[in-house]
N, C-alpha and C positions, 0 to 999 in steps of 0.2 A: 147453277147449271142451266142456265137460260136455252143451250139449243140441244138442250135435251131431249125436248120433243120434236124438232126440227129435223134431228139424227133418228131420233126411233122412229121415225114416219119414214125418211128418205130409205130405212132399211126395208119396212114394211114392204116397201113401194118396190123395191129392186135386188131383194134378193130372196128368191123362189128359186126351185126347178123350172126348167125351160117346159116350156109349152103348157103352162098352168097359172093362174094369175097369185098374187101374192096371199101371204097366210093370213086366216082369220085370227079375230082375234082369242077364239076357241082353241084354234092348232098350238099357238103360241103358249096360249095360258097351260093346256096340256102336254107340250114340251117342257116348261120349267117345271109342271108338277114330279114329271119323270125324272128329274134334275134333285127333285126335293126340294124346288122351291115355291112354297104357292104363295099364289097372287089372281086376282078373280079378274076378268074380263071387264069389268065398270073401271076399278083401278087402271089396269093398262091402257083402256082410252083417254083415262084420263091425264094421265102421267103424258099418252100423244098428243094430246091436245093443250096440254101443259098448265091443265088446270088441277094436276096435283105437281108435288115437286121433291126433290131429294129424297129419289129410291133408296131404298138400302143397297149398299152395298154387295150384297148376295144378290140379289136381282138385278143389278147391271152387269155383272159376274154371270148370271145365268144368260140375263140377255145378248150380251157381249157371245158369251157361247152357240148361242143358239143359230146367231146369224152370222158366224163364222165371222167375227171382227175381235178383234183385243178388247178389252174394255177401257184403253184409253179413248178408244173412239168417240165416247163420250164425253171428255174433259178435255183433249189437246187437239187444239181447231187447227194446228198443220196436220195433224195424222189426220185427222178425219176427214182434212182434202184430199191428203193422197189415195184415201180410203175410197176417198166418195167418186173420185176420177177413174182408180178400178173398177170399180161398181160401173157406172154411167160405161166404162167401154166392155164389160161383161153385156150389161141391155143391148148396146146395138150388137153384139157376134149374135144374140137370139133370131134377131133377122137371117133367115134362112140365106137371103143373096151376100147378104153382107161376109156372112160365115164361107160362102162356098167361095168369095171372091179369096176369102183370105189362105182359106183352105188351098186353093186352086195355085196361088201365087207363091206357097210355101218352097214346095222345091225348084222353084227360078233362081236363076243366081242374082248378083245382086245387082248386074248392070239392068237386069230386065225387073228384078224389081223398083228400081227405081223409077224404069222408065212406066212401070204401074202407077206409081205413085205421081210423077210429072203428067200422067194424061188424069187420073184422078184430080188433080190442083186444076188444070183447064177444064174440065167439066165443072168443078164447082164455081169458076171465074165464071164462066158463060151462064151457069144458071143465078147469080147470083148471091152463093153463100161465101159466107163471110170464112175470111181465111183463117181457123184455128192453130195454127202455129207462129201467129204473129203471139211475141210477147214471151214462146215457151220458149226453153232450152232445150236441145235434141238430145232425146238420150238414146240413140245407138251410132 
């Protein structure tokens, strides 16, 4: 299970409640206890830092619960892209502008959203960011 820690960091890292930074590794440890599963705080750094390896079973199981993911997340590297692509566009709506744009755009219909989305594509051309939907499939 080589990105084992590469996954339990990326979750560390990005999924909390909004307006608070990510859990210690105290909160954690004391969510699985309440779970019934213990595991001490050296251990879970180390299992992040992947200098332990092949948790049991129950504690990927708890872990998996705790941060609201399956516990394939940790063994099937397409889920845990699409997981992790959820993730990364939950981070940016925490951005208050980002949320209010989206919020704001909600009830437009869809010619004016689009035309949101076509001035969104020229602002990023003009400042220079790279086009993210080269390469994807559109899914709506």
């Amino acid at each position: 299970m080589p990105e084992f820690p590469g996954r339990l960091s990326h979750l560390f890292a990005t999924v909390h409640p909004a307006g608070r930074g990510p859990y210690s590794l105290n909160e954690v440890v004391a969510a699985l206890a309440e779970r019934g599963v213990a595991v001490s705080s050296p251990y879970l750094s180390l299992l992040r830092k992947g200098e332990r390896s092949n948790p049991a079973p129950e504690i990927v199981t708890a872990l998996a619960e705790f941060f609201q993911v399956s516990p394939a997340y940790f063994y099937d590297a397409d889920y845990a892209d699409t997981v992790n692509r959820d993730l990364d566009w939950l981070v940016q709506l925490r951005d208050s502008k980002v949320r209010e744009i989206a919020q704001r755009s909600y009830a437009l219909s869809e010619h004016s959203r689009q035309a949101i989305a076509d001035m969104v594509d020229h602002l990023r051309k003009a400042e220079g960011i790279p086009d993210e939907s080269a390469g994807k499939s559109e899914s709506s």
